[in-house]
C-alpha positions in Angstrom: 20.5 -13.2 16.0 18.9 -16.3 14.4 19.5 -16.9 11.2 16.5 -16.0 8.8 13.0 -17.1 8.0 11.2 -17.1 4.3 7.8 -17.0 3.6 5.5 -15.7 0.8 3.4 -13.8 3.4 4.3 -12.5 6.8 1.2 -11.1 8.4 1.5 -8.7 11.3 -1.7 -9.3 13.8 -3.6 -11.8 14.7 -7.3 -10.4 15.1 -10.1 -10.5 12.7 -7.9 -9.0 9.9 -5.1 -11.0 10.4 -6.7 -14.8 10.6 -9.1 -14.1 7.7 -5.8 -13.2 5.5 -4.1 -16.1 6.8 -6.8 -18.6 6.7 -7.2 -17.4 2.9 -3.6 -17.5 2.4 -2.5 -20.8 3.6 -5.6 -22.3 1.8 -4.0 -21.5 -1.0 -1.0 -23.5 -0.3 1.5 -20.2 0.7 3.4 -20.1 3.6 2.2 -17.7 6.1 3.6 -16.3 9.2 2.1 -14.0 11.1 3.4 -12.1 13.8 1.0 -10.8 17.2 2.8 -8.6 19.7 0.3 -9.7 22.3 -0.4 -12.8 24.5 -3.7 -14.3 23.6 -6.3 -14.5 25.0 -6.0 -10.9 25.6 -8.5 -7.7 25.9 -9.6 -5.4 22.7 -12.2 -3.2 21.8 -14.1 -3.8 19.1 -16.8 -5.9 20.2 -20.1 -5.6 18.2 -19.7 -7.1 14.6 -21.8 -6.4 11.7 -23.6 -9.3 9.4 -21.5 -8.4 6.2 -18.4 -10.0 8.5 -20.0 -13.0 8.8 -19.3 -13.9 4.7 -15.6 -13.6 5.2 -15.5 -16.0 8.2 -17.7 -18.1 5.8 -15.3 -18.2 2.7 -11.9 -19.1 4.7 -13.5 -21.5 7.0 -13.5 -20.2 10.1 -17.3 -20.1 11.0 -18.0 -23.2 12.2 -15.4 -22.8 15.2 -16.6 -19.7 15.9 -20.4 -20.9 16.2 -19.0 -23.0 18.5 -18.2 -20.6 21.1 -22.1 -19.9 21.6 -21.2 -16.1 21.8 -24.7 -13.6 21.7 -26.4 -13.4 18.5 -27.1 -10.1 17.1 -29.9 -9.6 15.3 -29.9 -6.0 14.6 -29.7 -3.2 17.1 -31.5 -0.4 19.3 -30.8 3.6 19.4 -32.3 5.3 22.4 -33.1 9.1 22.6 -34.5 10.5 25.5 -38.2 8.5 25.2 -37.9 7.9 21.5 -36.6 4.2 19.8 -35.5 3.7 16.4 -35.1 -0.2 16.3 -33.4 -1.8 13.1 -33.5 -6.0 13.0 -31.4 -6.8 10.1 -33.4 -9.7 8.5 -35.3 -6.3 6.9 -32.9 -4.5 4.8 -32.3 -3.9 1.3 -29.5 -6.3 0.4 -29.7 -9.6 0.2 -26.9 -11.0 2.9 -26.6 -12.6 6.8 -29.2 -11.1 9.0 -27.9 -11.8 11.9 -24.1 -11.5 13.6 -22.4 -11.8 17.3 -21.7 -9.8 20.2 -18.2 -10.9 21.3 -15.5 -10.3 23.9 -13.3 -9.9 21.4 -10.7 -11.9 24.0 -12.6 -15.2 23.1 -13.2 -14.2 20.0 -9.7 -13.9 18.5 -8.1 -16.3 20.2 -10.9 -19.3 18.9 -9.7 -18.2 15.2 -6.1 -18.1 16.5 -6.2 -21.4 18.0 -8.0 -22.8 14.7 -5.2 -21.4 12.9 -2.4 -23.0 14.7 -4.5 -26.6 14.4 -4.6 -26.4 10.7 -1.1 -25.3 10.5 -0.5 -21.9 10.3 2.6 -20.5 11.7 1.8 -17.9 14.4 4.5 -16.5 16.9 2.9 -14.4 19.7 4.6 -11.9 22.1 6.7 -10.7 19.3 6.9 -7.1 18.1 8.2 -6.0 15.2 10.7 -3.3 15.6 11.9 -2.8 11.9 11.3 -3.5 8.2 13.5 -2.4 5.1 11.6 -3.0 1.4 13.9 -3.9 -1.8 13.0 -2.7 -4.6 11.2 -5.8 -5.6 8.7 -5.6 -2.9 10.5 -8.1 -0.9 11.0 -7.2 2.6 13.2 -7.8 5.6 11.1 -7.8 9.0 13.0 -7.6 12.2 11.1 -8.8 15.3 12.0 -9.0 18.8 10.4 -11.2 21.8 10.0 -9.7 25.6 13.5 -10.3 26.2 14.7 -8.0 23.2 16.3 -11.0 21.4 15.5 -10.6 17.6 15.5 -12.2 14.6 14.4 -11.6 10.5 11.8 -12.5 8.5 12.0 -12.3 4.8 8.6 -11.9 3.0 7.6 -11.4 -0.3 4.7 -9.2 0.9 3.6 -7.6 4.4 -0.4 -7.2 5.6 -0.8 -4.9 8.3 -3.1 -5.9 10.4 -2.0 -4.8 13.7 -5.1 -3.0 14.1 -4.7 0.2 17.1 -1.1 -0.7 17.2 -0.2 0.3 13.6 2.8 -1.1 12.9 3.9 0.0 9.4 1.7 3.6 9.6 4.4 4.3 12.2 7.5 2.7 10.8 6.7 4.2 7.5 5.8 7.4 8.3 1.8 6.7 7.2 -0.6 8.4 9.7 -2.4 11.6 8.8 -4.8 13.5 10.3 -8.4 12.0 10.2 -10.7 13.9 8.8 -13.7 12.9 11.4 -14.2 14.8 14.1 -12.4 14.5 17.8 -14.2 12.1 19.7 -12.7 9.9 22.6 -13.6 6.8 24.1 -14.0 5.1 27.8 -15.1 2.0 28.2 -15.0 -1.7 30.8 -16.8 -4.9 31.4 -19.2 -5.3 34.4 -21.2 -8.3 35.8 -24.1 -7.8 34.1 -25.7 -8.8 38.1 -29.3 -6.8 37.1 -29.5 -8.1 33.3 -33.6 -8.4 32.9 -34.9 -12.1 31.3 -35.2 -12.2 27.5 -34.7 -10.3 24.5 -34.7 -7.3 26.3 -31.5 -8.3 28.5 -29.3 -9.5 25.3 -30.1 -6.7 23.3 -27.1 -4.3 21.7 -28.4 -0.6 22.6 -26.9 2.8 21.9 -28.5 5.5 24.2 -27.6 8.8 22.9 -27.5 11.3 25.8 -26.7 14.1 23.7 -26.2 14.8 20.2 -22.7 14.0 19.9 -22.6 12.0 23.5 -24.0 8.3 23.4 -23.7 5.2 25.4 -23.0 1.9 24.1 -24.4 -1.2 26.3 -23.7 -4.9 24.3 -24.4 -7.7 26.5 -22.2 -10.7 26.1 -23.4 -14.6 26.9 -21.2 -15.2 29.3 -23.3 -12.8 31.6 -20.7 -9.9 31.0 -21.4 -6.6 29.3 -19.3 -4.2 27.6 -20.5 -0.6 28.8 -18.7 2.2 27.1 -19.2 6.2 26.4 -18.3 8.1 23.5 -17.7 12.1 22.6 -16.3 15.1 22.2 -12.6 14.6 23.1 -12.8 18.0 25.2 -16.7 16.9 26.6 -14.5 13.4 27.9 -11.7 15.5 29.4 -14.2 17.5 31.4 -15.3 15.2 34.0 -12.5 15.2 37.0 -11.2 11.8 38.8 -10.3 8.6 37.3 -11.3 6.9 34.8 -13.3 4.8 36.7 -15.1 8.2 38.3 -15.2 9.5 35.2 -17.7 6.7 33.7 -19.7 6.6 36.8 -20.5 10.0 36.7 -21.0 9.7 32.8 -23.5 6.3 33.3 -25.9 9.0 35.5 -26.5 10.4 32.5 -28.7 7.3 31.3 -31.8 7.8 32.3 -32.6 4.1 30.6 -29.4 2.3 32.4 -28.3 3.8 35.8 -30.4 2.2 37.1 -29.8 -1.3 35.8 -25.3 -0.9 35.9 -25.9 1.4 39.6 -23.3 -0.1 42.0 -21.9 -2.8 40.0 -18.6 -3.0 40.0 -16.2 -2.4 36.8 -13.9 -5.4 35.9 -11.7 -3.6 35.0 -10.0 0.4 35.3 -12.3 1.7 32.4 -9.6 2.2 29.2 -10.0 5.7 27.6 -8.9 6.4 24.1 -8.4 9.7 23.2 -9.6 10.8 19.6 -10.3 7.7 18.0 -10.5 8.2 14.6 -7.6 7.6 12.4 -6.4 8.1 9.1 -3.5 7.1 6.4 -2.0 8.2 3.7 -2.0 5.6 1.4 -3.2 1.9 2.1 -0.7 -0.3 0.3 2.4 0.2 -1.0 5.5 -1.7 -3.2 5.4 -4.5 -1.5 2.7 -4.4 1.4 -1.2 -3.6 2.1 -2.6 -2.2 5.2 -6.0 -3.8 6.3 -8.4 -3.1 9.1 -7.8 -0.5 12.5 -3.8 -0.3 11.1 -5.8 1.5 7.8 -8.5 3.6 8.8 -11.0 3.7 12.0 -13.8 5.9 11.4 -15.6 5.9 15.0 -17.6 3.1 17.2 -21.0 4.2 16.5 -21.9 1.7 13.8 -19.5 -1.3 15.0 -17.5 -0.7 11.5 -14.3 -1.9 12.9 -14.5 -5.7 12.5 -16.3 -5.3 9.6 -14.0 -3.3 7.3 -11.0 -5.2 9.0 -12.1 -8.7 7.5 -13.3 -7.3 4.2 -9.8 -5.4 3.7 -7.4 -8.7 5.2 -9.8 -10.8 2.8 -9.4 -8.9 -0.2 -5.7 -8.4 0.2 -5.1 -11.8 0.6 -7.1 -12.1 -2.7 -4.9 -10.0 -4.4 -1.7 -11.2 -3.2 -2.7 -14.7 -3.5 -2.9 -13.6 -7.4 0.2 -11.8 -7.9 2.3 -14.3 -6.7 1.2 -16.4 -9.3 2.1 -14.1 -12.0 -1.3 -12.0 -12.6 -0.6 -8.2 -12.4 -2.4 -6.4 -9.8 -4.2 -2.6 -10.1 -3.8 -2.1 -6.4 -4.8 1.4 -6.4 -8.0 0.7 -8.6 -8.3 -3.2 -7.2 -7.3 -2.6 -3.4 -7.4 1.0 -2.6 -10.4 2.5 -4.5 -12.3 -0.5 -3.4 -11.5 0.0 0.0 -12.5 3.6 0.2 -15.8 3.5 -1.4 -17.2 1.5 1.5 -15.2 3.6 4.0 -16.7 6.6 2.1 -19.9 5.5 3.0 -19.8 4.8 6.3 -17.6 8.6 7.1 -21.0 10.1 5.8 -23.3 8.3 8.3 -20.4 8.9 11.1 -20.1 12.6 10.0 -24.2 13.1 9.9 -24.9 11.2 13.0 -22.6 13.4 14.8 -24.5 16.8 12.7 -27.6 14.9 14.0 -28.7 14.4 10.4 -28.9 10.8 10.9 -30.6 11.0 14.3 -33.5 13.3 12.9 -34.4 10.4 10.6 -34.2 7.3 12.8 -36.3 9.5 15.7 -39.1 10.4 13.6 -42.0 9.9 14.4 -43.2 8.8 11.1 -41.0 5.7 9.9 -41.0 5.5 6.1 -39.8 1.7 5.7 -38.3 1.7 2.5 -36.1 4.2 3.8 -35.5 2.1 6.9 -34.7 -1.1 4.8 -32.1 0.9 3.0 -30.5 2.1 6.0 -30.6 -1.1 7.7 -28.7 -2.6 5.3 -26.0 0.1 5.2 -25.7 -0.7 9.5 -25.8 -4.1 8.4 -22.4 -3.5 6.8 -23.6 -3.8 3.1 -21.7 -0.4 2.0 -20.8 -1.6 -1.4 -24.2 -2.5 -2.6 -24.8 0.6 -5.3 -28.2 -1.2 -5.8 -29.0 0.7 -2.6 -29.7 4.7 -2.7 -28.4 5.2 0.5 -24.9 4.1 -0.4 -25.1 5.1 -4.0 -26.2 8.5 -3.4 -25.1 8.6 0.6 -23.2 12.2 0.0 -26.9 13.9 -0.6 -29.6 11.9 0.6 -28.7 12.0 4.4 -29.3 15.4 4.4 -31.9 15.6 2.0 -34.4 13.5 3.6 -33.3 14.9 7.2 -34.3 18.2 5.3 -37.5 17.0 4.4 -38.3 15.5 8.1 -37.4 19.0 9.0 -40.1 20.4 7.6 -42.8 17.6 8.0 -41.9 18.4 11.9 -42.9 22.2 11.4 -45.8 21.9 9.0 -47.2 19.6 12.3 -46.6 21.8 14.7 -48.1 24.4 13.1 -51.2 22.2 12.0 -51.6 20.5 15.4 
């Protein structure tokens, strides 16, 4: 075994979460190792990013290399229900913020912060997994990790960050999952040629086309003439269609009367990846000694592109935090950290839970847009949760359902007076 490393931070995961924490972090003049069990570049889901994001790249420096990569500029997205649009553009919202974001194979996309990273410094090891951690009582920590050969080695930290995303590193050494409280919904999903892609707007546009109440379709088109195609539902709807997964999704893109047409014949890049009840849950998110940030945390579900969002405001804050208690400050990491945390996750559960009710849906689909109410909305897809300013996060418990409610009944008092 090799004889040990110190640092002040070892972070585990280098996505979104992970290079945002670090970034901050060595910034500040700590050293910083983190630790990625994968090879980069390398596939992940996860590929539609909201504007609130794009602050956090901002702050720690790491916008400018990521403009470089000329990936698709989001500008706000399309839902899709049978002949009905809602379409939300995200320069009209209610909070002040970015109004517009990326599209990204997240491949490309983690490995240009990555590679940034290791040019200003910061010590990432890839191919590495970390097969054990024991905590003193201090909060210092000794991380065992072992490379593809199964030699190992230790890391001593004075704190851990999680962000290992869908891998979940300390959740499952720790003994941290619980059930989520979401619903059972599974994912399949690949890449295609994007061969039939029509000129323009229309062609880069991110769309959801929702098939069925619970059943949807995402389509984001990337700018390297690739698109991400991917289904979502019912864990038991997913299961019902026979073959593999590649059958299954061609079966399932039949369903689109807005897109068969346009993915018809194309051929997948890729064995489409299912993942079977997406959703996940924790029981605590820090801990003496660590924090848990991003997918590794919580992961609500992929209608509302969430994911990348919460993981770089959660890696950002933690690093915050940290950053502070080492130099002496003390932290309230339930009140500081974890009630922080939640209230935006809070939020967004309720849209996730009243899409899937078809709450949600009633209001983007009618007929009758009320644009105050749109703004406010907007700017909650935007990935502004924390903004109390706004009703619809401040009140989001009630007023989902109250104004669905109300379009309920503007919907019969028409038909009766048509």
């Amino acid at each position: 075994m090799r004889r040990n490393e110190t640092v002040d931070v070892l972070i585990i995961g280098a996505g979104p979460s992970g290079s945002v924490a670090s970034a901050y972090l060595h910034n500040k003049g700590l050293t910083v190792k983190v630790i990625e069990k994968s090879k980069f570049p390398r596939f992940v889901v996860g590929e539609s990013l909201l504007p609130k994001c794009m602050e956090h790249f901002e702050e720690v420096g790491l916008l400018e290399c990521l403009k470089a990569q000329n990936f698709e500029k989001k500008h706000g997205a399309r839902f899709i229900k049978g002949e009905k649009v809602c379409d939300f553009d995200f320069a009209v919202k209610h909070t002040e913020g970015w109004d517009w974001t990326w599209q990204v194979p997240r491949a490309d996309f983690d490995n240009a912060m990555a590679q940034e990273l290791l040019k200003r410094g910061v010590d990432i090891t890839f191919e590495h997994a970390v097969t054990n951690v024991s905590f003193n009582d201090d909060g210092s920590s000794v991380t065992t990790i072992e490379d593809n050969d199964g030699n190992q080695s230790n890391i001593s930290a004075k704190f851990i960050i999680d962000s290992s995303g869908h891998g979940r590193v300390l959740p499952r050494l720790l003994d941290l999952d619980t059930p989520s409280k979401l619903t059972k919904h599974s994912s399949i999903f690949t890449h295609v040629d994007d061969l039939k892609r029509p000129k323009g707007f229309e062609g880069t546009r991110i769309t959801f086309d929702v098939v069925d109440t619970e059943v949807w379709l995402w389509v984001i088109p990337f700018s390297n003439g690739k698109t991400s195609l991917g289904y979502v539902g019912p864990t038991e709807y997913m299961e019902s269609f026979e073959g593999t997964n590649t059958e299954k999704l061609i079966a399932m893109m039949k369903l689109s009367e807005y897109y068969n047409e346009r993915f018809e014949g194309i051929p997948y890049d890729f064995e489409p990846v299912m993942i079977k009840n997406v959703s996940k849950s924790v029981k605590k998110l820090y801990g003496n000694g660590f924090a848990l940030t991003g997918n590794s945390a919580e992961f609500l579900d992929p209608v509302f592109s969430s994911g990348v969002t919460f993981a770089t405001e959660s890696g950002l804050l933690a690093a915050k935090l940290i950053s502070r208690e080492l130099d002496g400050e003390t932290i309230d990491w339930e009140e500081q950290y974890s009630d922080y945390i939640k209230k935006g996750v809070n939020v967004f559960s309720t849209y996730v839970k009243e899409w899937y009710t078809g709450n949600l849906q009633k209001i983007f689909f009618h007929y009758k847009e009320n644009p105050e109410i749109k703004k406010q909305i907007c700017a909650v897809l935007a990935g502004y949760v924390w903004d109390e300013t706004n009703p619809f996060v401040k009140n989001h418990n009630r007023l989902v359902k109250t104004v669905a409610h109300i379009t309920d009944m503007e919907i019969e008092f028409d038909a009766k007076n048509s």
